[in-house]
C-alpha positions in Angstrom: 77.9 115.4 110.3 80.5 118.2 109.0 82.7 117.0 105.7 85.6 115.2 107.1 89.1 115.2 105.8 90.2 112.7 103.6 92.5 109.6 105.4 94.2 106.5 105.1 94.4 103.6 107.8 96.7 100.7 107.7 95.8 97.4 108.6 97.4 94.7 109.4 97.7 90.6 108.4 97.5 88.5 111.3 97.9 84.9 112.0 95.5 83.3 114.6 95.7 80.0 116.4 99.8 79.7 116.2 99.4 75.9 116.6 97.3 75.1 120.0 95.9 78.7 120.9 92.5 77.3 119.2 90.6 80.7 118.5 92.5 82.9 121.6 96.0 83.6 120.2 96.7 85.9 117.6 99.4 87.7 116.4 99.2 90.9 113.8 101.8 90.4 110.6 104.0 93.3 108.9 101.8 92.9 105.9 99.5 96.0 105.5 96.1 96.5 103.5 95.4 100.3 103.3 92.1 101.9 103.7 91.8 105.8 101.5 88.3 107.5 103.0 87.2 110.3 100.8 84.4 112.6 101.4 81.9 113.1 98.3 78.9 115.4 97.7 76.3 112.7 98.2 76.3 109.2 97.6 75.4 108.1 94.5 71.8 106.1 94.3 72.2 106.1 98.7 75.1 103.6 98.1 78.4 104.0 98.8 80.9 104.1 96.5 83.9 101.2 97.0 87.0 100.5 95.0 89.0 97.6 95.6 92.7 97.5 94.3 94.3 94.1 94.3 93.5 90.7 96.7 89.8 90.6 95.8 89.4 92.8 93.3 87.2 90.8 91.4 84.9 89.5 93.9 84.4 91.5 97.4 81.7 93.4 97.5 81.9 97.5 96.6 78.0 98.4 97.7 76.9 98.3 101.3 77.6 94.9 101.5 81.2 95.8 102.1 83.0 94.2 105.0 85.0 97.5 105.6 81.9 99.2 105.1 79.6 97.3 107.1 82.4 97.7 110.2 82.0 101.8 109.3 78.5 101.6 109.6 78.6 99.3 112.8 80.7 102.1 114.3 78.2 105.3 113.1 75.2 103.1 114.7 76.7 102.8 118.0 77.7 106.3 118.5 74.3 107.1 117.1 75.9 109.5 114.1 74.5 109.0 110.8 77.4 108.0 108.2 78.4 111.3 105.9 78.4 110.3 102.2 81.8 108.7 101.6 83.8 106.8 98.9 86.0 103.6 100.0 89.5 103.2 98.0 91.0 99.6 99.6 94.2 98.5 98.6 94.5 95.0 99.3 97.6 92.8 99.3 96.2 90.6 102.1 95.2 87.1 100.7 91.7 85.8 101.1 90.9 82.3 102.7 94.4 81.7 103.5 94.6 81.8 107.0 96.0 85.5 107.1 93.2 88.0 108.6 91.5 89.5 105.4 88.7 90.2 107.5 90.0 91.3 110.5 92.1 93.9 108.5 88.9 94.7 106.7 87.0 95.1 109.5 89.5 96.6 111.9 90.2 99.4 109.0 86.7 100.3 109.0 86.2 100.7 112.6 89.3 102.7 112.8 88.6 105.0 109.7 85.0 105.5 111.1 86.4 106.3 114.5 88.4 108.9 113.6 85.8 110.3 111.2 83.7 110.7 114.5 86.8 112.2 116.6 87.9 109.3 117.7 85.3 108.9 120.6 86.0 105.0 121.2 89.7 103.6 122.8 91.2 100.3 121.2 89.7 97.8 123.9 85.9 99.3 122.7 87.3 99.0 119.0 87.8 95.6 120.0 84.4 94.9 121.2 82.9 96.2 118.0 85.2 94.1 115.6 84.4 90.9 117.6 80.8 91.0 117.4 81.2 91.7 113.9 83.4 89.2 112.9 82.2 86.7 115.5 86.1 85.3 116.5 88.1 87.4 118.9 91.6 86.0 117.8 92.2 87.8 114.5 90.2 91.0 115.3 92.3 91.3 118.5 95.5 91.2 116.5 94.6 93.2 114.4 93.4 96.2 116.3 95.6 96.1 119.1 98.6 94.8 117.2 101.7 92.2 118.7 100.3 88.8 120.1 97.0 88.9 121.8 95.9 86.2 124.0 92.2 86.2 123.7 89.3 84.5 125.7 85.5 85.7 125.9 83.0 84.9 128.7 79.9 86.1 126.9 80.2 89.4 125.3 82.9 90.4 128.0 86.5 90.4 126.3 89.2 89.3 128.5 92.9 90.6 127.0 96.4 90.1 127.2 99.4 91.3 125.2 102.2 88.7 125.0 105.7 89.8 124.3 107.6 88.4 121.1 111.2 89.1 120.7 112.6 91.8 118.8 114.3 89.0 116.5 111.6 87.1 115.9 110.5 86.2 112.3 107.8 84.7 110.3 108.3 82.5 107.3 104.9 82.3 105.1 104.2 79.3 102.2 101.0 81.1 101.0 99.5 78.1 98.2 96.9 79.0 95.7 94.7 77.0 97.3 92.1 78.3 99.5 90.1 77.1 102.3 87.3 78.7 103.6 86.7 79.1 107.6 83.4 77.9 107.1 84.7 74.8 105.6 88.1 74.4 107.6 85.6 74.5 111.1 82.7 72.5 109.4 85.5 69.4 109.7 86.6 69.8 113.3 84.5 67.2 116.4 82.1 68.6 118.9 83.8 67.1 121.7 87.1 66.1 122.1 88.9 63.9 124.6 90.4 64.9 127.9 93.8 63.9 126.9 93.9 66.2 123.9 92.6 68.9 126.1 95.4 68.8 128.3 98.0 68.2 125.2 96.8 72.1 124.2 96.1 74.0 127.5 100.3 72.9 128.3 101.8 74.0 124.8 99.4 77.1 125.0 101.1 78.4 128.3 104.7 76.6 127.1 104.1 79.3 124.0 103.8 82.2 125.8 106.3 81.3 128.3 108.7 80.5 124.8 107.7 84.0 122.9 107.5 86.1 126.7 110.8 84.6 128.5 112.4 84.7 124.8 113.0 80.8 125.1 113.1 79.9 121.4 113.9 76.1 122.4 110.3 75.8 123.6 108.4 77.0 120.4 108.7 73.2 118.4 106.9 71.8 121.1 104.9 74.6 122.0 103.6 75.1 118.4 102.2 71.5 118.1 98.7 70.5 118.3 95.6 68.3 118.6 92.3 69.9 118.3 92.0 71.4 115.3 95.3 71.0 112.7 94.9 67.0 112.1 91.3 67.5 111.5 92.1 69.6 108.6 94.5 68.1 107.2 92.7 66.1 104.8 91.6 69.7 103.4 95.2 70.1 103.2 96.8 67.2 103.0 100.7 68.5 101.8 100.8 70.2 105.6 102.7 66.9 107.2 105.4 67.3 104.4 105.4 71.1 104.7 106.2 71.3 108.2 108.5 68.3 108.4 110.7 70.7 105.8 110.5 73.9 107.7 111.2 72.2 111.1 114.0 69.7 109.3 115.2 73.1 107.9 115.7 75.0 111.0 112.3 76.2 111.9 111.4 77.2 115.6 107.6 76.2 115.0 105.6 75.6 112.6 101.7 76.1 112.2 99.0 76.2 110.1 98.0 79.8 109.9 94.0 80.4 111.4 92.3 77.9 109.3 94.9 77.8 106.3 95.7 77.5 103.8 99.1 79.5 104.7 101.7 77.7 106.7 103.6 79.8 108.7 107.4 78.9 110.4 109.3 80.9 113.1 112.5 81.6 112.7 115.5 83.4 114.4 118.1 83.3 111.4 117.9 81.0 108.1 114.7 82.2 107.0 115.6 82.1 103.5 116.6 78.2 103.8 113.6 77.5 106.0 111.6 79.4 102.8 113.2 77.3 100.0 112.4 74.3 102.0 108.8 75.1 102.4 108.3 76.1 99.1 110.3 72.9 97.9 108.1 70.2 99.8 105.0 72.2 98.4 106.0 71.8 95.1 106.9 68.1 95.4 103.1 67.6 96.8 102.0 69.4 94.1 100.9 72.3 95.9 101.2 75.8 93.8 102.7 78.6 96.6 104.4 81.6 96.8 106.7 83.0 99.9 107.1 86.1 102.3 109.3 86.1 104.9 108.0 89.1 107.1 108.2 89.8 111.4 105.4 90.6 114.0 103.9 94.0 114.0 103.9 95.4 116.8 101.3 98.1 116.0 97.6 97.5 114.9 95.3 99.2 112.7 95.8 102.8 112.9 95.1 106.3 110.9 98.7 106.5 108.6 100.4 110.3 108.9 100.1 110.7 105.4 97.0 111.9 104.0 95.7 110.7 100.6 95.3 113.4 97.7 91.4 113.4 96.7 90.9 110.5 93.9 
């Protein structure tokens, strides 16, 4: 393959779950990692060359064990290219294990980088494919390639997608504590089987959410955020959440989740997201829970190649 030109991608945070979606709703973040892609004379040793700037710095991998890289790689398979020798700058601001798609921005800013390395030969929905069978869970990945809220659902490998609208005014208030859990961990606590009743408690505050973000009902969302199959089983991992969403929704909050598996809490909000903030971060540190705050709206875009170009570093 020819040299390519050097490029950056943006990628986006997402928030999965939004309270009863269990693994099929997720919505991308205005909170961007960026992805620089330079071309280099050969790789050095046959490994690539990785730099990461900020969340993770100190511990994600900069060989080929790469998340960003292994999604490039994915990409190069499939279309049956071999990768051209390449060097990885990621600037990260994306916490990890907290609940706010590090991987699916990772992943999503690979396949996107490596797409348009190849001429873009793949749309969205087959980006889509590729991130899911890399990361394994739909939710994030969808967010954070096709952007907005995604309702998710898989029937095998088939993907079956919906965008769901969110008003203009919508906001998201995040408590982002020092704490992390780890999606391995924050599943490893949830049942096998749950009861019919519970069931039914999710599937009618999943379709009373998208009715509340679609219809732009905001007096649906307390009700619709709540839940029963996943958020009270990992609690004990976390156990300052009952306090922390009492404050946001006592505060003004719309609704109030725990963000994918946590450890970010995130409110909605129409107005008063500084008071719904202060609350949070109040009832956090009255638990004992170390936190910091962003107050930040949907994105409407996903991942996707940014107009400027990066000078050669």
């Amino acid at each position: 393959m020819s040299e390519f030109q050097p490029l950056a991608v943006a990628a986006p945070a997402t928030t999965a779950n939004l309270g009863p979606g269990f693994d099929c709703l997720g919505m991308a973040l205005d909170i961007w990692n960026r992805l620089e892609v330079y071309p280099v004379a050969s790789a050095t040793g046959g490994s690539p060359l990785v730099e990461v700037i900020g969340e993770g710095g100190d511990e994600l991998a900069t060989d080929s064990g790469n998340l960003t890289y292994r999604a490039m790689q994915f990409l190069f398979d499939e279309a049956g290219r071999d990768m051209p020798p390449l060097r990885l700058r990621c600037h990260n601001v994306i916490p990890l294990s907290r609940g706010m798609g590090s991987s699916a921005a990772a992943i999503a800013g690979g396949l996107v980088a490596a797409n348009a390395i190849c001429g873009d030969p793949y749309s969205p929905r087959e980006l889509l494919e590729m991130a899911a069978t890399v990361e394994g869970h739909p939710d994030n990945v969808a967010a954070a390639v096709m952007g907005g809220l995604q309702l998710v659902v898989s029937d095998g490998p088939q993907l079956h997608t919906a965008p769901i609208p969110v008003p203009d005014d919508m906001r998201a208030v995040l408590l982002i504590p020092e704490t992390r859990i780890a999606t391995a961990d924050a599943r490893a606590v949830l049942p096998s089987q749950v009861t019919v009743p519970d069931a039914v408690f999710n599937m009618g505050r999943v379709a009373l959410l998208v009715a509340g973000m679609a219809l732009d009902r905001p007096e649906y969302l307390d009700e619709a955020t709540r839940d029963r199959l996943h958020q009270p089983y990992r609690q004990p991992l976390f156990p300052a959440i009952k306090v922390i969403f009492a404050a946001a929704r006592d505060a003004g909050a719309l609704g109030v989740f725990l963000s994918g598996s946590g450890s970010t809490v995130l409110a909605l909000a129409k107005g008063r997201e500084m008071t719904i903030a202060y609350e949070m971060f109040e009832a956090a540190r009255l638990t004992g829970v170390p936190a910091k705050l962003e107050v930040t709206r949907p994105a409407t875009r996903g991942a996707h190649v940014m107009s400027e170009v990066p000078s050669v570093g």
